[in-house]
N, C-alpha and C positions, 0 to 999 in steps of 0.2 A: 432739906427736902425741896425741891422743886418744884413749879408749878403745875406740872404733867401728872405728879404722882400726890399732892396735898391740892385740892380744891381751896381756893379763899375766895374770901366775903367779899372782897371789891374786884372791880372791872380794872381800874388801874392796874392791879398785881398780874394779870393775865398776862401771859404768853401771845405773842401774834396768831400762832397756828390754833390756841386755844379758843380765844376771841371768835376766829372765822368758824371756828367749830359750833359755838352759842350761835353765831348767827346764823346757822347754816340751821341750826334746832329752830329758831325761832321763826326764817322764815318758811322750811314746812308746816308748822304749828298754825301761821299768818295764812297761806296764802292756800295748803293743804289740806290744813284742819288736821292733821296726824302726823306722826315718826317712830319709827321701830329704831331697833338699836342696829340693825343692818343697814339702815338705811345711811347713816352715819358711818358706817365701820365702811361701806364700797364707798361713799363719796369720797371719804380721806384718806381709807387703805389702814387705818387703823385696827389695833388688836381690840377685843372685847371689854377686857378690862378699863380700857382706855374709855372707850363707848360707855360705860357705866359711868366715870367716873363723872366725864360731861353731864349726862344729865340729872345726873347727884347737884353737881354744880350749879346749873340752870336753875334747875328747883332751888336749890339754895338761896340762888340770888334774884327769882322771881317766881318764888312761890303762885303767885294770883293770876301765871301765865300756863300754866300745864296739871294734866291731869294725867292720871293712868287708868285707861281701861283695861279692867284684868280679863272680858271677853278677849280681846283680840291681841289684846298682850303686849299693847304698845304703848306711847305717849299722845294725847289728845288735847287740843287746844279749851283751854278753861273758860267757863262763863265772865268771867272777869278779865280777860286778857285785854292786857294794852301793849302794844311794841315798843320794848327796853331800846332795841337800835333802830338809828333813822334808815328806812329803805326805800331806793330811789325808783321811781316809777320804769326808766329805762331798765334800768338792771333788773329789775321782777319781771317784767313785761318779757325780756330777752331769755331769763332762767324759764320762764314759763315756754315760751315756743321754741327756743332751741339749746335746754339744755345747759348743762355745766360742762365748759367746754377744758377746764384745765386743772391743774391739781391732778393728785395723783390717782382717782378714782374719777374723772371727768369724763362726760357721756355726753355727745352730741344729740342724744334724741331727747326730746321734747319734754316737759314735765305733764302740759295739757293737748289735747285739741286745738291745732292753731293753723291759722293760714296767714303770713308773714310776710307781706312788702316789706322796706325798711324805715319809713318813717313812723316815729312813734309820738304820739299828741299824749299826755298828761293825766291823766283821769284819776279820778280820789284814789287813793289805798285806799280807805276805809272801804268805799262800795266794791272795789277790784277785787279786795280778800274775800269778802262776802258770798261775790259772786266765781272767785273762783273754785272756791270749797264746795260749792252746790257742785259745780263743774267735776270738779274729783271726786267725790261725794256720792253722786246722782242726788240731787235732793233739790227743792222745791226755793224757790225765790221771790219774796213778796217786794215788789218794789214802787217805788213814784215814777213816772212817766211824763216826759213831754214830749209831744210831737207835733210837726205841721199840718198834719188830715186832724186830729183829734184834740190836741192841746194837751192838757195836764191829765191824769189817772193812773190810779191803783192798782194792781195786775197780780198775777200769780204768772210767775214761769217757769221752765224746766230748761235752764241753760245745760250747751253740751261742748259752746266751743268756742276760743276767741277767734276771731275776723277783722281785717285790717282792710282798709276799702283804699289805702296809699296815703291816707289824710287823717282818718279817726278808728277809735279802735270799737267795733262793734262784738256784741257776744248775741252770738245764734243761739235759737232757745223755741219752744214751743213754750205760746203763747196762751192761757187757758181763755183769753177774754173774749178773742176774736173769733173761734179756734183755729191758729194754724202755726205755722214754722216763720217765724219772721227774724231780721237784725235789729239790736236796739242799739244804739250810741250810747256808749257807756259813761260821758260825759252828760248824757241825758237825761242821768241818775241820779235826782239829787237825795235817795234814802234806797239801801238795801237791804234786806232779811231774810237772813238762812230758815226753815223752815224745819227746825229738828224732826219731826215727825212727818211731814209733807214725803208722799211715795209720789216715783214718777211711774204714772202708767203706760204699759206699753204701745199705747197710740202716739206717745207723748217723746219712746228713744230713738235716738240719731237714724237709727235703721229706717226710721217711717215716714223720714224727711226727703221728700223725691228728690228735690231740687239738691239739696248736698246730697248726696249719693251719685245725681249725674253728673256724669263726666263729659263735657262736650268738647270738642277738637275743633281749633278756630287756626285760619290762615291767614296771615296776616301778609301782606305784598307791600311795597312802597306805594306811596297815592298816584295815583295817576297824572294830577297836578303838576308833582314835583317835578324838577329839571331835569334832577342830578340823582336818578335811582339805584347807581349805585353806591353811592354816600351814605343811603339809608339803608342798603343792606349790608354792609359794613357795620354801621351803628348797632345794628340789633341781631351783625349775627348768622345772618341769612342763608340757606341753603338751597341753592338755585332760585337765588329770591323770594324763597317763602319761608316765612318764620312762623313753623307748628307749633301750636301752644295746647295743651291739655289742662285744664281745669275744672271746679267745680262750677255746675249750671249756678249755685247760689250766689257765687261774687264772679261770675264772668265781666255781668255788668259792669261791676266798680271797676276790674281790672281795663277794661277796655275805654271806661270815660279816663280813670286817671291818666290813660296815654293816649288820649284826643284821639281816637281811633275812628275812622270815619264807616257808619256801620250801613248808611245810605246805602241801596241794591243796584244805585246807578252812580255812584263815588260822586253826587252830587254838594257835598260840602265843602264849600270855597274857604280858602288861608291857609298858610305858610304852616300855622298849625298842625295842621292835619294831614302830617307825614307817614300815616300810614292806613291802608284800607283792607276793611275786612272784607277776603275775598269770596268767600261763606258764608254769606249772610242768613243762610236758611239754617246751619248750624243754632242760631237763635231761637228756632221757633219752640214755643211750650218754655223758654227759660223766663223766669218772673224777672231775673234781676236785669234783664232785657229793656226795661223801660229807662235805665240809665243810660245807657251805650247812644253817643250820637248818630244823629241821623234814622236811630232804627224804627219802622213801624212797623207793628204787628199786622199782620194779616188779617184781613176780614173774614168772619166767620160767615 
């Protein structure tokens, strides 16, 4: 009898499609906190039986990693879980914002909440899982804190979404201490905790967050500087020299420092750098993450 229809006690004896199946339980369980036996049967196109058999299996061979809640009538990640397979921060990071893209039940849309440059900086599993289960979840996050206004501190928050500023990965979250919607550097974590009974309240969901919810429209032109402007509208795409971008008011900022954007209201920024100028600069005004984008000043009140 074969591997597909007999479950055995070691990892060795697994089948490859079997293997990626555990992992595929474990890092829902990791990084979701839950899995249904559909959730497994659409990813790999598998029959029911089969789905059963797996998590017969898993349980088998890591008992101290799964539970069953008979409310919801799923599998639930255990008080005791530690990760049987090594999981690499790229490939979580990427299954989380865009998805299982191949295999026979592969979906390009998102597993969380994500806004996705392509560089990915490293952050613990341990605090990422944590914090990503609150994320799917809705649930409450006590964590350590460092920052440069404030230094070190304790916090409560209600994360909703990961954020990628082109450089580090930040999780948006409303913050109980300060009270408001802020980014935290998820390398900036050096302890996280799920808060099993922690309710988010509704002052506290993505809905109530002005700044992600607006959408600003920013024009971006070659800099005025430059020699050679249509080099640069080439490079980025241009359509009759203006490159429209639509985003969230929350990471405008970061998007606009990572690409040296010159945010000056008189293209005042000198160097080669600053190949490109925002031609809307009022497009800014009332955006918080505004104070990153070069050149820009806020208006006097």
């Amino acid at each position: 009898m074969n591997s597909e229809t007999q479950p055995t006690a070691t990892l060795e004896a697994l089948s490859h499609a079997q293997r990626e199946r555990l992992i595929f339980i474990e890092f829902r369980l990791y990084f979701l906190g839950d899995i249904g036996r559909q959730d497994l049967m659409q990813r790999f196109g598998i029959a029911p039986a089969v789905a059963t058999r797996d998590f017969a299996l898993y349980r088998e061979l890591f008992p101290s990693n799964i539970d069953f809640d008979n409310k919801s009538k799923s599998y639930v990640i255990a008080p005791t879980f530690s990760p049987a397979f090594k999981h690499s921060a790229e490939r979580v990071l990427t299954a989380l914002s865009r998805g299982f893209g191949d295999g026979i039940g592969g979906s390009s849309e998102p597993l969380l909440t994500c806004e996705l440059p392509k560089v990915l900086n490293q952050p613990s599993m341990e605090i990422l899982a944590s914090i990503a289960r609150a994320i799917h979840q809705q649930k409450i996050v006590s964590i350590d804190y460092t920052s440069h206004s404030s230094g070190f501190s304790t916090r409560e928050i209600a994360p909703f979404a990961l954020v990628h500023d082109g450089l580090r990965w930040h999780v948006r979250a409303y913050d109980r201490k300060r009270p408001d919607f802020l980014d935290f550097v998820i390398t900036r974590i050096p302890r996280s905790q799920l808060i099993e009974e922690g309710q988010v309240l509704p002052h506290e969901l993505p809905s109530a967050d002005i700044q992600w919810n607006r959408i600003v429209e920013l024009d971006l032109v070659p800099h005025p500087n430059q020699e050679h402007p249509e080099i640069i509208e080439n490079d980025y795409g241009m359509t009759d020299g203006v490159l429209h971008l639509k985003m969230r008011a929350a990471v405008a900022g970061y998007v606009l420092r990572q690409w040296i954007v010159d945010c000056s209201s008189g293209h005042s920024l000198q160097g080669n750098e600053y190949r490109l100028w925002l031609r809307n600069h009022l497009a800014l005004y009332g955006v918080s993450s505004a104070k990153f984008a070069p050149g820009y000043e806020f208006p006097e009140v």
